[in-house]
C-alpha positions as CSV (number, residue, x, y, z in Angstrom):
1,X,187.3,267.8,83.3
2,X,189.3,266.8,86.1
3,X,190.2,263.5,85.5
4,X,190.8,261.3,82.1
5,X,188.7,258.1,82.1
6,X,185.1,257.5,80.5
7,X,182.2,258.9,83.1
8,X,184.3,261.3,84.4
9,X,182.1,264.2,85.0
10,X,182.5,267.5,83.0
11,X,182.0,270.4,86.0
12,X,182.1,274.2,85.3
13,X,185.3,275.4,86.9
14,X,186.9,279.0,86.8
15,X,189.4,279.4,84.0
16,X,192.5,277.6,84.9
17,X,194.3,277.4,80.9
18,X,194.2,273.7,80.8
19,X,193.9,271.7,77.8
20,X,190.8,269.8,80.2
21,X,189.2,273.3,79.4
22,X,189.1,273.5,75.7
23,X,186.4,271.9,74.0
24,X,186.8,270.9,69.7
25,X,183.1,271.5,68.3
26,X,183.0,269.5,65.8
27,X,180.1,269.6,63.1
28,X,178.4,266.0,62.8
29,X,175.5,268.2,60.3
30,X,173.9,271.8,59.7
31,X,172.5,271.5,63.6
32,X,174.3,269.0,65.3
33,X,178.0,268.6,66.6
34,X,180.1,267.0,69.2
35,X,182.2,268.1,71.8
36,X,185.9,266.8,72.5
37,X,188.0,267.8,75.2
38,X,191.8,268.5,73.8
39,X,193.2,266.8,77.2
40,X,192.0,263.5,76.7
41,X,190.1,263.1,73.1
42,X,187.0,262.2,74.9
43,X,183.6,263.4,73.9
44,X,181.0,265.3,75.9
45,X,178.5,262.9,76.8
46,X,174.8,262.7,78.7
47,X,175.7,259.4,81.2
48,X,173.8,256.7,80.6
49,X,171.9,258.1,77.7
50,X,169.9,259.0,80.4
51,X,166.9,261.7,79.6
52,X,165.5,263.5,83.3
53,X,166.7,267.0,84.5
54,X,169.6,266.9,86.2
55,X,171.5,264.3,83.9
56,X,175.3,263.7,84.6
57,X,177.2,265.3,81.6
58,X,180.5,263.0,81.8
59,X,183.5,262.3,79.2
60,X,182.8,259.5,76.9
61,X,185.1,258.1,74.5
62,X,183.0,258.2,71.5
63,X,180.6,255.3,70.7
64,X,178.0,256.9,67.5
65,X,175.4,257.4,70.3
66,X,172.7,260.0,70.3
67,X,173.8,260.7,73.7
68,X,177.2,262.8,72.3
69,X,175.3,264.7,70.1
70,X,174.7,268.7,71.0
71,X,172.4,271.2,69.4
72,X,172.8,274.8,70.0
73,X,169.7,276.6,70.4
């Protein structure tokens, strides 16, 4: 994550040791978790609750939605 406010966007980069890098995983059930980056405390988030391929995964600060929930499959 590059920057620090909500919808910025979350973009594979090569390993740089930032905090921006590291991801909590955090268990919300037995299947489902959320992701926060230790930089800024935001969660990983689908923008927009949107739903097509290609969806921007941003930073969120976190809000209960559906949206910030990850599976691992």
């Amino acid at each position: 994550v590059a920057g620090t406010g909500d919808g910025t966007l979350a973009v594979p980069q090569a390993p740089g040791g930032g905090d921006s890098q590291i991801w909590h995983l955090d268990a919300v059930d037995d299947t489902t978790y959320t992701l926060t980056n230790k930089a800024t405390g935001k969660l990983l988030d689908v923008y927009a609750r949107a739903t097509d391929p290609g969806a921007r995964v941003v930073q969120w600060q976190s809000n209960g939605g559906a949206n910030q929930l990850w599976e691992f499959q």
